[in-house]
C-alpha positions in Angstrom: 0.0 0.0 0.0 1.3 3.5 -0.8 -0.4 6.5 0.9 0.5 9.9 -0.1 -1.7 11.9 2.2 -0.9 11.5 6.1 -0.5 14.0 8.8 1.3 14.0 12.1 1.0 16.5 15.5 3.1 18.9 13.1 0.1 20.2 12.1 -3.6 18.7 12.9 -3.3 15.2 13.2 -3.2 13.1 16.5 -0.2 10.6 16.1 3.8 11.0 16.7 5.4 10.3 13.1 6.7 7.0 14.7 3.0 6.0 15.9 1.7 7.1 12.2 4.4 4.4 10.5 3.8 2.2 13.2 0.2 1.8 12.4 1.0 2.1 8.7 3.4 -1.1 8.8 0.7 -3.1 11.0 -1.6 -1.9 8.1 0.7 -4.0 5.5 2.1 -0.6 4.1 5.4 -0.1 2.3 5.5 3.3 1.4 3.6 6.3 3.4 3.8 10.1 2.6 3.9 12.5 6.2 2.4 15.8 4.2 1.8 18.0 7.3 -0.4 21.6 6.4 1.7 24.4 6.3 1.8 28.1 5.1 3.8 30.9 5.7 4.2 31.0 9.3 5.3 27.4 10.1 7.0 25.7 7.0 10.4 26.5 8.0 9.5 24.6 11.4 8.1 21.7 10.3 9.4 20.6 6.8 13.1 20.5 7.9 11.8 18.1 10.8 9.7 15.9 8.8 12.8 15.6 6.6 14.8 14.4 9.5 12.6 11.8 10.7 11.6 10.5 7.7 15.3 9.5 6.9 15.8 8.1 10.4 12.3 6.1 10.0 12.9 4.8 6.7 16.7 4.0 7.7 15.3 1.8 10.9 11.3 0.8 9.7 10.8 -1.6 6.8 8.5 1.3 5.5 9.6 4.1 2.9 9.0 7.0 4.9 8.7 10.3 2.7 9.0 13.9 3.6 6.1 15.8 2.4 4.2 19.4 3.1 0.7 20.2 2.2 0.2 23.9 1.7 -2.6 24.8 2.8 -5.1 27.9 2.5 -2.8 30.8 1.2 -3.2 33.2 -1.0 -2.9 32.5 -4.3 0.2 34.4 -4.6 1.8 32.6 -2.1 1.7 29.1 -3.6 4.4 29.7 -6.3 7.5 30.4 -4.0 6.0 28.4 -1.0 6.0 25.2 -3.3 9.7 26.4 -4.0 10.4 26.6 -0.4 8.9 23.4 1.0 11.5 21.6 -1.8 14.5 23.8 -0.4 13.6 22.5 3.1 13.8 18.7 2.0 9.9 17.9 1.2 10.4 15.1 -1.2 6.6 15.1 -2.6 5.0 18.4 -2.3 1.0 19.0 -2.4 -1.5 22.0 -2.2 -4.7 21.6 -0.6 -7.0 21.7 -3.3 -10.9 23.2 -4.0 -12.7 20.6 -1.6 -16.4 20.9 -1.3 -16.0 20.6 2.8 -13.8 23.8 2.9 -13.7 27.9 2.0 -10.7 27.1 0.0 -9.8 30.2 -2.4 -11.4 30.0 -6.0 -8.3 29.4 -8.3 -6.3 27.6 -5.6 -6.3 24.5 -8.2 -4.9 26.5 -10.8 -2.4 28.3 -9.0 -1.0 24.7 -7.5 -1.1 23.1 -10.8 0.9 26.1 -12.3 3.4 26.2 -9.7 4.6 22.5 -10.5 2.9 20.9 -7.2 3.7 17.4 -7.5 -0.2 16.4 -6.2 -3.3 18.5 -5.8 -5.3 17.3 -3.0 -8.7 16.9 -3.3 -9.1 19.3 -6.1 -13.3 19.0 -5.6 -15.0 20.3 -8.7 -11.4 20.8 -10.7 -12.3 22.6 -14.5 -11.3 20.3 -17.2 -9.0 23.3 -18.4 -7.2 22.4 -15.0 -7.3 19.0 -15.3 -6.0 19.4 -18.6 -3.1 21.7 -17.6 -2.4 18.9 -14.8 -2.2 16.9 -17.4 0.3 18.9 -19.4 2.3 19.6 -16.5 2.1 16.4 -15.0 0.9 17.3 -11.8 -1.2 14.1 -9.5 -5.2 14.9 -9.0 -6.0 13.3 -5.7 -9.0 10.7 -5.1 -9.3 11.3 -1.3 -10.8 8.5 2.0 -11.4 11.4 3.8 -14.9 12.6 5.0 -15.8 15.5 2.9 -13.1 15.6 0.5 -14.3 12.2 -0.9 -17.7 14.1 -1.7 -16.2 15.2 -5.8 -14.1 11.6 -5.8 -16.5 11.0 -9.0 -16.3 14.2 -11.3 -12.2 14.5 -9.8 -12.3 10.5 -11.9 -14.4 11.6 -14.3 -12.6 15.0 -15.7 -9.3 13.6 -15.1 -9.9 10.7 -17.1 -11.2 12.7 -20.0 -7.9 15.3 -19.6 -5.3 12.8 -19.3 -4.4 14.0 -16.2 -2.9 11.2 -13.4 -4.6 10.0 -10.3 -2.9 9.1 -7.3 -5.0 8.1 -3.9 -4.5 9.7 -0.1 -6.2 8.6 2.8 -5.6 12.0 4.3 -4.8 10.5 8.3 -5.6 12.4 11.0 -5.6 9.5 13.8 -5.0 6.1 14.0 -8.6 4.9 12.6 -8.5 6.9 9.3 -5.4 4.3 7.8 -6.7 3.0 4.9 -5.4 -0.9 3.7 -5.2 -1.4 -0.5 -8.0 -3.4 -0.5 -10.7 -0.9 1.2 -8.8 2.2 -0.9 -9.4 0.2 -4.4 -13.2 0.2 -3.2 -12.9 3.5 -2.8 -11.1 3.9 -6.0 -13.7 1.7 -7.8 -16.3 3.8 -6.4 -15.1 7.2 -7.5 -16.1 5.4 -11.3 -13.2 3.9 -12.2 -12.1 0.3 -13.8 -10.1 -2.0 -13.1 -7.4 -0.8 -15.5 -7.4 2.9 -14.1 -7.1 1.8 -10.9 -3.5 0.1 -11.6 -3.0 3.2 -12.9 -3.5 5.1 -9.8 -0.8 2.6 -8.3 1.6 3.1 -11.1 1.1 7.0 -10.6 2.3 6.4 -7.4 5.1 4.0 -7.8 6.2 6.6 -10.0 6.3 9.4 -7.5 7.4 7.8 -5.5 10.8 6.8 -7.4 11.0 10.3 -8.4 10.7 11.4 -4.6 13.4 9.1 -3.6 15.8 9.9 -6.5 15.6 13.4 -5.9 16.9 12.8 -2.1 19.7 14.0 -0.9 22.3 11.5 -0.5 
């Protein structure tokens, strides 16, 4: 299983990054992304210790433990040199919060993360087919979320994103130890969001493939 949307106490989720992989190697996992929020004020706290754990918990865990950031609800402006910054500070897979349906999220905020080179777009709710086709283009991930909420535009996030060409990738988006999600329920969830068999090894080679690039672009 490969989850590319977790969070820690870093930002608003419950667990200690070791309790998170713990749970996540009970949970038959092998690779898991820790992609606490952050914005102005705090990524220069907490990417540069995500970094540093998720070396020393990949070094000692059988687990790949990546170093990820979530930026989340800045100004438009903002997203450009912020999704700049978090890679400076050692996030290996970097993600905006996209236009949810369960949040005020800015109008454009999809865009703006798309344009900016994001390497996934969370949640992207009812994401334009020009975006989707710009992800496409740019080859930027559209997320197909577990979470409460942000699952609600799973289907038309499938839908345009199929039609565009743009990637999918899934995130269970943890918060505590009960949201984990094991392969089997998150292909369910996949299959319900609309899509086949075929597109759903798709989503997994999406993510094999970020996952490579994440680790390659390491330092050593």
């Amino acid at each position: 299983m490969i989850d590319l949307h977790t969070h820690t106490f870093f930002s608003d989720g419950e667990l200690l990054p070791s309790e998170l992989v713990r749970r996540a190697e009970v949970a038959a996992y092998r690779v898991i992304n820790i992609s606490d929020h952050v914005d102005a004020s705090n990524i220069d706290l907490v990417v540069p210790r995500i970094a540093t754990v998720a070396a020393e918990l990949t070094r000692l865990t059988p687990l790949t433990v990546l170093a990820g950031a979530e930026i989340t609800h800045v100004p438009l402006p903002q997203i450009a040199e912020l999704v700049v910054r978090a890679r400076e500070l050692g996030a290996q897979l970097v993600t905006v919060h996209g236009e949810t349906l369960s949040e005020p999220v800015l109008p454009g905020t999809d865009r703006a993360a798309i344009a900016a080179g994001a390497d996934i777009v969370a949640h992207p709710g009812l994401i334009s087919a020009a975006d989707a086709a710009l992800a496409a283009e740019r080859g930027v991930c559209l997320e197909i979320s577990a979470r409460k909420g942000h699952c609600l535009a799973n289907g038309h996030v499938a839908r345009v994103a199929l039609a565009a060409g743009a990637k999918l990738v899934f995130g269970s988006d943890t918060h505590q130890h009960g949201d984990l999600v094991p392969r089997a329920q998150a292909e369910r969830i996949l299959r319900g969001a609309g899509l086949s068999s075929e597109d759903v090894k798709a989503v997994w080679t999406h993510a094999e493939a970020l996952v490579a690039r994440a680790r390659s672009a390491s330092p050593s």
